[in-house]
C-alpha positions as CSV (number, residue, x, y, z in Angstrom):
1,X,0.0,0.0,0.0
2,X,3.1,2.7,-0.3
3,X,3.1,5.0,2.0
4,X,-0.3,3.2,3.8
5,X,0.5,0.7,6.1
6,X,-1.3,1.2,9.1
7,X,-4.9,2.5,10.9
8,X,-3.1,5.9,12.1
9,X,-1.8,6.3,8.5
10,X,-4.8,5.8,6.8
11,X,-6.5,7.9,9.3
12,X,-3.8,10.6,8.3
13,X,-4.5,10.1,4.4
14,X,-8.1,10.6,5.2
15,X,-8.1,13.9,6.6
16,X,-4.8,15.4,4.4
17,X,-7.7,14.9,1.6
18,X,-11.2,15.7,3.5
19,X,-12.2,18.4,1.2
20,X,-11.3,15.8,-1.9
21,X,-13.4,13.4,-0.4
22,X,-16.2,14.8,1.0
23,X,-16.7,17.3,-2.2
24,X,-16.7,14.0,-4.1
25,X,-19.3,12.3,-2.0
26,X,-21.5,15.5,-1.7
27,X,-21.6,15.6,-6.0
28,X,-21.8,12.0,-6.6
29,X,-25.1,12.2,-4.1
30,X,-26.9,14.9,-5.4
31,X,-26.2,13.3,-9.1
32,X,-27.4,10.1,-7.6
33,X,-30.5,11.7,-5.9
34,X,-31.1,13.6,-9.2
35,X,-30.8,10.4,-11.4
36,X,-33.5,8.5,-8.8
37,X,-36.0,11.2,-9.1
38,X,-36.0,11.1,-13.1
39,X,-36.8,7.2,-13.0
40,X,-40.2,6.8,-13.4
41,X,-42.4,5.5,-10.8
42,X,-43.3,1.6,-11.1
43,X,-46.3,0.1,-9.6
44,X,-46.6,-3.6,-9.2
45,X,-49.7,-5.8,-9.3
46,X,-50.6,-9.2,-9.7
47,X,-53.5,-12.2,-10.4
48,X,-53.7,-15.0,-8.5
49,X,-55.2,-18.4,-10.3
50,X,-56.3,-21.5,-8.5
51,X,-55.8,-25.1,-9.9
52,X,-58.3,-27.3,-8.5
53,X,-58.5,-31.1,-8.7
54,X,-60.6,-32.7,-10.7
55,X,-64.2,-33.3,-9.6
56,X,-64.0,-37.2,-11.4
57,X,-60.7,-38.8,-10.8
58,X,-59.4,-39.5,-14.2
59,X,-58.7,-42.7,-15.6
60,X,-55.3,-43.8,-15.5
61,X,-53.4,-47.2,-17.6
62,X,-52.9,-50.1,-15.7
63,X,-49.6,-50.3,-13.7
64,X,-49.1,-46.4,-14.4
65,X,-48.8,-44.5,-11.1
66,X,-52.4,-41.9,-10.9
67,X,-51.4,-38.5,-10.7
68,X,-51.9,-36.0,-7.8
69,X,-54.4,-32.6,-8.2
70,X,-52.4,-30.0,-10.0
71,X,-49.9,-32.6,-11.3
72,X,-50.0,-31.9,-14.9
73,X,-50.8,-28.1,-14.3
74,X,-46.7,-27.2,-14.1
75,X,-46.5,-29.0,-18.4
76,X,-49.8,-27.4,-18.6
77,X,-48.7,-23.4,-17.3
78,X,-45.1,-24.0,-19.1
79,X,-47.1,-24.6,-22.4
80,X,-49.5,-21.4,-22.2
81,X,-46.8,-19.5,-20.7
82,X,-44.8,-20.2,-24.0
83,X,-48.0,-19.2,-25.9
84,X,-48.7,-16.0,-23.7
85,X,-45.0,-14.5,-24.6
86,X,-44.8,-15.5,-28.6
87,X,-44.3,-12.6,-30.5
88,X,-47.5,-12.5,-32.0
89,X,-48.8,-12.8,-28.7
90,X,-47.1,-9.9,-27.1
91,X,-47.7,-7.5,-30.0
92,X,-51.3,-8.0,-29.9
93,X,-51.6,-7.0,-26.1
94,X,-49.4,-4.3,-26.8
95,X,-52.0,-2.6,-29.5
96,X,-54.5,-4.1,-27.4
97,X,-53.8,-1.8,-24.6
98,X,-51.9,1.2,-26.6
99,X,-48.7,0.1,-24.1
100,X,-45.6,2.1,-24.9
101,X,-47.4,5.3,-26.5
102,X,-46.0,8.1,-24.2
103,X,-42.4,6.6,-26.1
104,X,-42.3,6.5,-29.6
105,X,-39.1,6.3,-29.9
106,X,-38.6,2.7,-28.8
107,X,-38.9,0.2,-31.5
108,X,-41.1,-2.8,-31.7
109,X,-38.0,-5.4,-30.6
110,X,-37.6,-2.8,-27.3
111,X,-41.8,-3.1,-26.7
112,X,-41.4,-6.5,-26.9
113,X,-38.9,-7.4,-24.1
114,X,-40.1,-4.5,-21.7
115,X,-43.4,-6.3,-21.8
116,X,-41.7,-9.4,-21.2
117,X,-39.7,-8.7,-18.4
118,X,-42.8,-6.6,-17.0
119,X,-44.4,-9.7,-16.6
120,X,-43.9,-12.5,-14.5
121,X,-45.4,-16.2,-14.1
122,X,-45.1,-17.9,-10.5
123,X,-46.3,-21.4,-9.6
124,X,-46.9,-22.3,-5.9
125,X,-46.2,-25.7,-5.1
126,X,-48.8,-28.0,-3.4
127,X,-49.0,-27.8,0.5
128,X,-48.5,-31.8,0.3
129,X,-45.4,-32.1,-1.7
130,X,-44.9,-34.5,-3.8
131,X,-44.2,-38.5,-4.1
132,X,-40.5,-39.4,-5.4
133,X,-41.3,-40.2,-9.0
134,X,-43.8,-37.7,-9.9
135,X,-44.2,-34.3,-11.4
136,X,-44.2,-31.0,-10.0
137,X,-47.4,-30.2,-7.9
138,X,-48.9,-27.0,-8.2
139,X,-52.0,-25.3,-6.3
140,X,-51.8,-21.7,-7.8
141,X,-50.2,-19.8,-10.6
142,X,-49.4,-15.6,-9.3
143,X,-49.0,-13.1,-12.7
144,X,-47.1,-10.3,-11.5
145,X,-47.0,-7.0,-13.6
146,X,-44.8,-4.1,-12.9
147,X,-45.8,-0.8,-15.4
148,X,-45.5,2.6,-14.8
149,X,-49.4,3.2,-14.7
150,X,-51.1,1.5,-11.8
151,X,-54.6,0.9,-13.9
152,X,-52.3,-0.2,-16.8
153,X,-50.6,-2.7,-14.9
154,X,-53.9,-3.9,-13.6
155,X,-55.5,-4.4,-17.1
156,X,-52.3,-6.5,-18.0
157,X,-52.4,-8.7,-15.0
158,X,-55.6,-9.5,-15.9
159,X,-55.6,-9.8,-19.4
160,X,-52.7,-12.3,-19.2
161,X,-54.7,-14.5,-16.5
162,X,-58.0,-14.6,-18.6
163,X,-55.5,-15.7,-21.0
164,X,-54.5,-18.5,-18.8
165,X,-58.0,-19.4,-17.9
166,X,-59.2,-19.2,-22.0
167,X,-55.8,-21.6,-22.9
168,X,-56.1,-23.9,-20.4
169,X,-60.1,-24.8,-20.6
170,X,-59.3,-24.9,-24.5
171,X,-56.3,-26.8,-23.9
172,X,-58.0,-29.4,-21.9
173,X,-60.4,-30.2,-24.8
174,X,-58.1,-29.8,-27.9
175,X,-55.7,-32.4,-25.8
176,X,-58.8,-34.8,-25.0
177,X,-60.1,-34.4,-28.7
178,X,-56.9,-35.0,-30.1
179,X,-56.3,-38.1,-28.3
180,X,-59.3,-39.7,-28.8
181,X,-58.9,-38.9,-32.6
182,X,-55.2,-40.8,-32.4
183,X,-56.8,-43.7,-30.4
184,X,-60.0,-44.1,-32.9
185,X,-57.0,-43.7,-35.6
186,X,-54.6,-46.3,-34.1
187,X,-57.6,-48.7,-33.6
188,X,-58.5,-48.5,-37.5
189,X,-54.8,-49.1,-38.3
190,X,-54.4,-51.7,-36.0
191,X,-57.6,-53.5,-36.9
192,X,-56.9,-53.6,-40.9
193,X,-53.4,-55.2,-40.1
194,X,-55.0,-57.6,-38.0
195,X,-57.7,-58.2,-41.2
196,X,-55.0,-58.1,-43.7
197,X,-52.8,-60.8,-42.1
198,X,-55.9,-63.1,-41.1
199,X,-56.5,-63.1,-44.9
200,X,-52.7,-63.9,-45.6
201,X,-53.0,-66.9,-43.4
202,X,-55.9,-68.1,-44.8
203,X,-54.3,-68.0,-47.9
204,X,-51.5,-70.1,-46.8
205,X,-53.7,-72.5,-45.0
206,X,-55.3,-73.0,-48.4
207,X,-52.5,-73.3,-50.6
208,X,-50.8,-75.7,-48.3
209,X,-54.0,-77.8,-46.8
210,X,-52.6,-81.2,-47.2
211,X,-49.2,-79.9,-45.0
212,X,-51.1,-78.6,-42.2
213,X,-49.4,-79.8,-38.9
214,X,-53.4,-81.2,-37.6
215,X,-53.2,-83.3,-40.6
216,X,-49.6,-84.7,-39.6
217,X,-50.8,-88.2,-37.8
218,X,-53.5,-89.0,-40.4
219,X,-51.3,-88.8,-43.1
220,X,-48.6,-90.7,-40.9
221,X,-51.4,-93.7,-40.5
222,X,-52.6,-93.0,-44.4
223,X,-48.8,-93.8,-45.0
224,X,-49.0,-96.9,-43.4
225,X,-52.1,-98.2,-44.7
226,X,-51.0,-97.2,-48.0
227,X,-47.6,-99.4,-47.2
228,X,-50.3,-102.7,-46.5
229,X,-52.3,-102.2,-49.5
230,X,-49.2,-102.0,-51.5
231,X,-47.8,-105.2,-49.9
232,X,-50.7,-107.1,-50.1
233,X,-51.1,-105.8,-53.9
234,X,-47.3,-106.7,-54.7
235,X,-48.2,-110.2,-53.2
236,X,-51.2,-110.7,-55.6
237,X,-49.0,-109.7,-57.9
238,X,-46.5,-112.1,-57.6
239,X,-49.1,-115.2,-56.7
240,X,-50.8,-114.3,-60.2
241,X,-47.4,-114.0,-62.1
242,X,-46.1,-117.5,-60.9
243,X,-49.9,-119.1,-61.6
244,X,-49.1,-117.4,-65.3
245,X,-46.5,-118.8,-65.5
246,X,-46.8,-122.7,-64.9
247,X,-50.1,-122.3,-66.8
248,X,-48.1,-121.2,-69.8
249,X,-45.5,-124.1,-69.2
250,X,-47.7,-126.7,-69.7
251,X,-47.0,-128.2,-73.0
252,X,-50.7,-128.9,-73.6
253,X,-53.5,-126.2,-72.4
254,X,-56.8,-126.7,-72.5
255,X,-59.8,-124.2,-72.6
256,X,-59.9,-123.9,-69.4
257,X,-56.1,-122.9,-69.0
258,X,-56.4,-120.0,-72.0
259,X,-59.4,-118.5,-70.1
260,X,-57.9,-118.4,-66.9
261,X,-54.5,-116.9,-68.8
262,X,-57.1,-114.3,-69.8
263,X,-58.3,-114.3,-66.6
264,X,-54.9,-113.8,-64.8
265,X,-53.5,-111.3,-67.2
266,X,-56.6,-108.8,-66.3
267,X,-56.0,-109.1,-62.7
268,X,-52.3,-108.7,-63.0
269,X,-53.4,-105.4,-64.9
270,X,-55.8,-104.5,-62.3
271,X,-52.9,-104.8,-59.6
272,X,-50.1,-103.0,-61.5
273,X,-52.8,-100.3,-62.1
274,X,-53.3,-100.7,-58.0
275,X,-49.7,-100.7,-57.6
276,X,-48.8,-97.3,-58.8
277,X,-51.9,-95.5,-57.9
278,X,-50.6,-96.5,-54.0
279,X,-47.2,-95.3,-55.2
280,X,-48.3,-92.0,-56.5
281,X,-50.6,-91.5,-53.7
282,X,-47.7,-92.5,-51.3
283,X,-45.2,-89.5,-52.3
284,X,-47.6,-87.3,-52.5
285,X,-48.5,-87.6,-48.9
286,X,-45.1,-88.3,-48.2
287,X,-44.3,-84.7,-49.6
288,X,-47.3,-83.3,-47.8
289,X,-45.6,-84.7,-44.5
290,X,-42.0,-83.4,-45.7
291,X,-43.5,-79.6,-45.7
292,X,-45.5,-80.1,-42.9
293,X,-42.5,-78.5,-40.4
294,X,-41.7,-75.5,-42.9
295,X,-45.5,-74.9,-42.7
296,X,-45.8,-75.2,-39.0
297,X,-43.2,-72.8,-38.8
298,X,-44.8,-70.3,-40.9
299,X,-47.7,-70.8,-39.2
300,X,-46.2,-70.1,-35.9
301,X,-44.5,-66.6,-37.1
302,X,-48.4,-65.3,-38.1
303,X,-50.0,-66.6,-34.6
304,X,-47.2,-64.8,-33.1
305,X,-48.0,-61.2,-35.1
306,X,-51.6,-62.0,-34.5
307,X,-51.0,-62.0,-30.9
308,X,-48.9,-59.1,-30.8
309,X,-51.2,-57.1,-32.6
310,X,-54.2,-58.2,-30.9
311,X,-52.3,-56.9,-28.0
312,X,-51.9,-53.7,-29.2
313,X,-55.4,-54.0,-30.2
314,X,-56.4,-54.4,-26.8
315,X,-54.6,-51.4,-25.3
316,X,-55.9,-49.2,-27.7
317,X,-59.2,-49.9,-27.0
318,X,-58.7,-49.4,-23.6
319,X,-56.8,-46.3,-24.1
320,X,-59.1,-44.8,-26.4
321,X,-62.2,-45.8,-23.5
322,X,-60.0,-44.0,-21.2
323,X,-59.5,-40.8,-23.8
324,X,-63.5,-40.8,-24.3
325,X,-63.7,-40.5,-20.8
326,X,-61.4,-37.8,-20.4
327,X,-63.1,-35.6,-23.3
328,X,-66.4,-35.8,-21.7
329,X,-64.9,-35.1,-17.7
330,X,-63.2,-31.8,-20.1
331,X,-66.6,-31.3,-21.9
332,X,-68.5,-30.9,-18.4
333,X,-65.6,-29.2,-16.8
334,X,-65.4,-31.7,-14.0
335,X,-61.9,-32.2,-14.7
336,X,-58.6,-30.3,-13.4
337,X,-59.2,-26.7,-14.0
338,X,-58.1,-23.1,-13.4
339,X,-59.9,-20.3,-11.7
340,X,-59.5,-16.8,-11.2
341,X,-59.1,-16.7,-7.7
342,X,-58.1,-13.0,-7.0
343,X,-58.0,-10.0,-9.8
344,X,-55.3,-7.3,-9.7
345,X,-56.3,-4.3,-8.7
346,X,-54.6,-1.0,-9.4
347,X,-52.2,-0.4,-6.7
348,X,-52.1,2.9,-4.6
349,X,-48.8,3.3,-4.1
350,X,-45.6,2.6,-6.4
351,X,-43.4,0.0,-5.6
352,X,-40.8,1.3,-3.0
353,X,-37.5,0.6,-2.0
354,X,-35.8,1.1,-6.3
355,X,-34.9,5.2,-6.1
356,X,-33.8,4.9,-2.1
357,X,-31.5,1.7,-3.0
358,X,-29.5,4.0,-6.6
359,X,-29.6,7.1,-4.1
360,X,-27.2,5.2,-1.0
361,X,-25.8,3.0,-3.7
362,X,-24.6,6.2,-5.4
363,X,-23.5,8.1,-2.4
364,X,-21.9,5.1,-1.1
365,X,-19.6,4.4,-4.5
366,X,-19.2,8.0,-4.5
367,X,-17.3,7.7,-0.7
368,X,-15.6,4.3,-1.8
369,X,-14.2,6.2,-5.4
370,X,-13.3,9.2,-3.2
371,X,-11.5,7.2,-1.1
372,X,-9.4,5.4,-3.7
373,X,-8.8,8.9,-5.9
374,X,-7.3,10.2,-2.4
375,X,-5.1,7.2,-2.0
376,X,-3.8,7.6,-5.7
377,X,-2.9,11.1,-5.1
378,X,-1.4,10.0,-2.2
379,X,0.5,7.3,-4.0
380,X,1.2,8.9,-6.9
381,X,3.0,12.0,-5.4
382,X,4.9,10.1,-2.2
383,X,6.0,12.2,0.8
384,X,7.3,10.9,3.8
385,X,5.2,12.5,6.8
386,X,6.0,10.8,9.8
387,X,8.9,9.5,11.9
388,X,7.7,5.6,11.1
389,X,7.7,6.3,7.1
390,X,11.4,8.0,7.7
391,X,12.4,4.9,9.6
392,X,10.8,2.6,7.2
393,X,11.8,3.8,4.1
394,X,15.2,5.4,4.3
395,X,15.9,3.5,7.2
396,X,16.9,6.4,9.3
397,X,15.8,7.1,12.4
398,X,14.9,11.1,13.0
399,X,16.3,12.8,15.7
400,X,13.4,15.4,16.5
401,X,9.7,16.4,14.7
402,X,9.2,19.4,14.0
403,X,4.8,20.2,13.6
404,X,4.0,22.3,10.8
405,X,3.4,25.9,11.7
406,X,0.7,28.0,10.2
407,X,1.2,31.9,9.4
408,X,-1.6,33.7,10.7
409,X,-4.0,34.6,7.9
410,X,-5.8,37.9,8.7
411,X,-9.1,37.8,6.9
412,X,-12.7,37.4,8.3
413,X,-13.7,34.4,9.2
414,X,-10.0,32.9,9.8
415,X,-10.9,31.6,13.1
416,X,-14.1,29.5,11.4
417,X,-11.8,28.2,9.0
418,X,-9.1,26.8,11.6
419,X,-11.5,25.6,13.2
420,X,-12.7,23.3,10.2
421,X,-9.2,23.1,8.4
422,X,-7.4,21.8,11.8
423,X,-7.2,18.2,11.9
424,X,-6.4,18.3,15.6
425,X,-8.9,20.7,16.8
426,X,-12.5,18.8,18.3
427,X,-15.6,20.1,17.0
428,X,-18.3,19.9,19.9
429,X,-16.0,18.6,22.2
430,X,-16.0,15.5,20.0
431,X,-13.7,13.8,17.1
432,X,-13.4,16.1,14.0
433,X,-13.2,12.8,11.9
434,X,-16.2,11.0,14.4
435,X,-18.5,14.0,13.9
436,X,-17.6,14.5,10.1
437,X,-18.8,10.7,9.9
438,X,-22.0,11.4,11.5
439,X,-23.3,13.9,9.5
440,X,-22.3,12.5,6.2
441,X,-24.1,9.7,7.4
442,X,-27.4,11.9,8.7
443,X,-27.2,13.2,5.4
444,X,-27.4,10.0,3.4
445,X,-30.8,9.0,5.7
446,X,-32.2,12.5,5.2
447,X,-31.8,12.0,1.4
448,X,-33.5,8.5,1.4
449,X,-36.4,9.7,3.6
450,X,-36.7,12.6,1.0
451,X,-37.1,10.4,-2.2
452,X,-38.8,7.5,0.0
C-alpha cells in the first residue's frame, strides 16, 4: 500500500484529503439523488389463479402410477406460458392496450422485451409435496406486472390470467379431442393389419392344406395303410405272375387254361394299375408330410403377429375408453381446472425501496471512489510525513519532529476556517473525523427519507 501501512496512516491520508473526499461524496449524491427522481415510478400488481382437482378422478393405464391434483398443471402453465410470450402474442396485447405510446421512440423489438420482463409467471407448489417419482405439484399460478401506470398494470395482469384461464379450458379439450382422434385412428390401423394378415393366413392354409401340422398323424397312418395295401397288392401280384406262368409251361392247355391266362392277365393289370396309384398316392402324402414343419413354422411366425397385434389392439381400445372418458370429464368441466381466484387491482402506491437503494448506492460508491482517488494522489505523489515512514523507508531514524506551523492569515472568518481546516482541533468537544462521519451519514438517511 506505499506510504499506507497502518490504521493511524490511513486515518492521516483521510483527513490530508477531506475536502477531496467529501466534495466527491457530496456531487456524486446529489447526481445520484437527481438520477432516482428522473426514474419513473413503477407500480406492481398481480392475479392470482387457483388449480383445482378434478371433480372425477381421471382414468389412468394399468400399472401407471395416478397423478396428484395439480400434477400436470406445471406441463400445462409451461405450455401457455410459452403461448402467452410468442411474438405474436405480445404485439397484440401491446396494441391491445396502446402500451408504450408516451415513447415513440422505442422500437417494436424494445416493446417487446419490456413487456416481457414486465411480466412474470409464479407457480406455488402443493401444501402436500410430492411422491418421489412424480411431477411438480402445483396449487396456484401468481402473474405479477410491474408498469409505470397502476390501472395499466392492472389491465395486463388480468388480461394475461384470462389468458391463462381461456388456454387452459381450450387446452384441456383440444388435448382430449386430439387423443381420442389418435386412439380411434390407431384402432383403425391396427384393426386392418390384424384383417390383412388373417387373410394372408388363410391364404396359406389353403395353398398348403394337405401340409397342415393337424393333418400330420392322419397322413402318418394313411402312409401306413398305403404301405399294407401296397404289400398285399405286390403279393397278388406275384401269386398271379407264378400261376401265369406254370399255366403257360404246360405243354398242352386246354380251354380252361387260356381263359384263366385271360383271366390272370386282367388281374395282374388290375394290380399294376393298383400298384402305382398307391405309389403316386404315397409320395404325394409323403411330400405333404416333408413340408408339414416348414408350414408349421410359418404358421407359428403369423399366430405370433396375430398376438402381438391383438395386444396392441387391446390397449388401444382401452386407451381410447380412457380418452372418451377424459373428453367428456373436459366437456362438463369436472376435470382439473383453473380459476380466477383473486384480480389485480390497481395499486395505490408505487413499488418502493428502487430510487432509495441507486440514491445510498450512489453516495456510497461515491465515498468508496473518493477514497481510492485520495489514496492515488497519495501514492502517486509520495511524501514521507512521519517519523515511522522515515524509519521505514530510508531506514533512518529522526532525531526530533518538528509540527507544521501556520502563518496567521488575517481575513474574516480565519478563526471559522481553523477551526474546520485543523485536523487536531475537536468540533463539539467531539472527534473532527467521528463528527464528520456522522453527518455524512445523517445526510445520506435524510436523502433517502426525501425520495422515499
Amino acid at each position: 500500500m506505499g506510504q499506507i501501512q497502518s490504521i493511524e496512516e490511513l486515518v492521516s491520508l483521510l483527513l490530508r484529503r477531506r475536502w477531496l473526499i467529501i466534495l466527491i461524496t457530496l456531487a456524486g449524491l446529489l447526481g445520484s439523488v437527481i438520477f432516482a427522481k428522473s426514474r419513473p415510478d413503477v407500480f406492481e400488481t398481480a392475479a392470482v389463479i387457483q388449480i383445482e382437482g378434478a371433480q372425477v378422478a381421471e382414468p389412468t393405464a394399468p400399472g401407471a402410477q395416478a397423478q396428484p391434483d395439480g400434477g400436470g398443471a406445471a406441463q400445462i402453465l409451461q405450455t401457455i406460458e410459452q403461448r402467452l410470450t410468442t411474438r405474436d402474442a405480445l404485439k397484440a396485447v401491446v396494441a391491445r392496450h396502446n402500451l408504450f405510446a408516451d415513447q415513440p421512440q422505442m422500437t417494436s423489438d424494445e416493446k417487446l422485451v419490456a413487456l416481457r420482463t414486465a411480466v412474470t409467471f409464479q407457480a406455488v407448489d402443493s401444501a402436500g409435496g410430492q411422491a418421489f417419482g412424480q411431477g411438480r405439484s402445483i396449487s396456484a399460478i401468481i402473474i405479477s406486472v410491474r408498469y409505470g401506470d397502476p390501472d395499466t398494470a392492472a389491465e395486463l395482469a388480468n388480461d394475461f390470467a384470462q389468458g391463462i384461464l381461456d388456454q387452459s379450458a381450450a387446452g384441456q379439450r383440444d388435448r382430449a379431442d386430439m387423443n381420442v382422434a389418435f386412439f380411434k385412428e390407431e384402432e383403425a390401423r391396427i384393426y386392418n393389419q390384424i384383417s390383412k394378415l388373417e387373410a394372408e393366413v388363410a391364404d396359406y392354409k389353403n395353398a398348403n392344406a394337405n401340409a397342415m401340422p393337424t393333418l400330420a398323424d392322419a397322413r402318418r397312418d394313411e402312409i401306413v395303410s398305403l404301405s399294407d395295401d401296397l404289400r398285399q397288392a405286390t403279393q397278388d401280384l406275384v401269386g398271379l405272375q407264378g400261376e401265369q406262368a406254370a399255366i403257360a409251361a404246360k405243354p398242352q392247355q386246354r380251354e380252361t387254361d387260356k381263359r384263366r391266362l385271360d383271366d390272370i392277365a386282367t388281374q395282374i393289370d388290375v394290380l399294376n394299375a393298383q400298384i402305382a396309384s398307391i405309389n403316386a398316392r404315397k409320395a404325394d402324402v409323403e411330400t405333404a408330410l416333408a413340408a408339414t414343419p416348414e408350414v408349421e413354422r410359418v404358421l407359428a411366425g403369423y399366430d405370433r403377429q396375430l398376438q402381438q397385434l391383438q395386444g396392441q389392439y387391446d390397449n388401444v381400445t382401452q386407451r381410447m375408453a380412457e380418452a372418451e372418458t377424459t373428453q367428456r370429464l373436459a366437456e362438463r368441466q369436472q376435470s382439473e381446472r383453473f380459476t380466477l381466484l383473486d384480480r389485480a387491482l390497481s395499486p395505490d402506491y408505487a413499488s418502493g425501496g428502487g430510487k432509495k437503494k441507486i440514491a445510498i448506492a450512489g453516495a456510497v460508491a461515491s465515498l468508496l471512489g473518493a477514497i481510492a482517488l485520495a489514496f492515488l494522489l497519495d501514492l502517486a505523489k509520495p511524501v514521507v510525513r512521519t517519523a515511522a515512514q522515515m524509519q521505514r523507508q530510508l531506514d533512518l531514524e529522526p532525531v526530533v519532529c518538528i509540527p507544521e506551523i501556520r502563518a496567521p492569515k488575517g481575513r474574516v472568518g480565519s478563526a471559522a476556517l481553523r477551526l474546520i481546516d485543523d485536523p487536531k482541533r475537536p468540533i463539539f468537544g467531539l472527534p473532527r473525523f467521528a463528527v464528520i462521519a456522522a453527518g455524512v451519514t445523517l445526510a445520506l438517511v435524510l436523502t433517502a427519507a426525501v425520495i422515499g
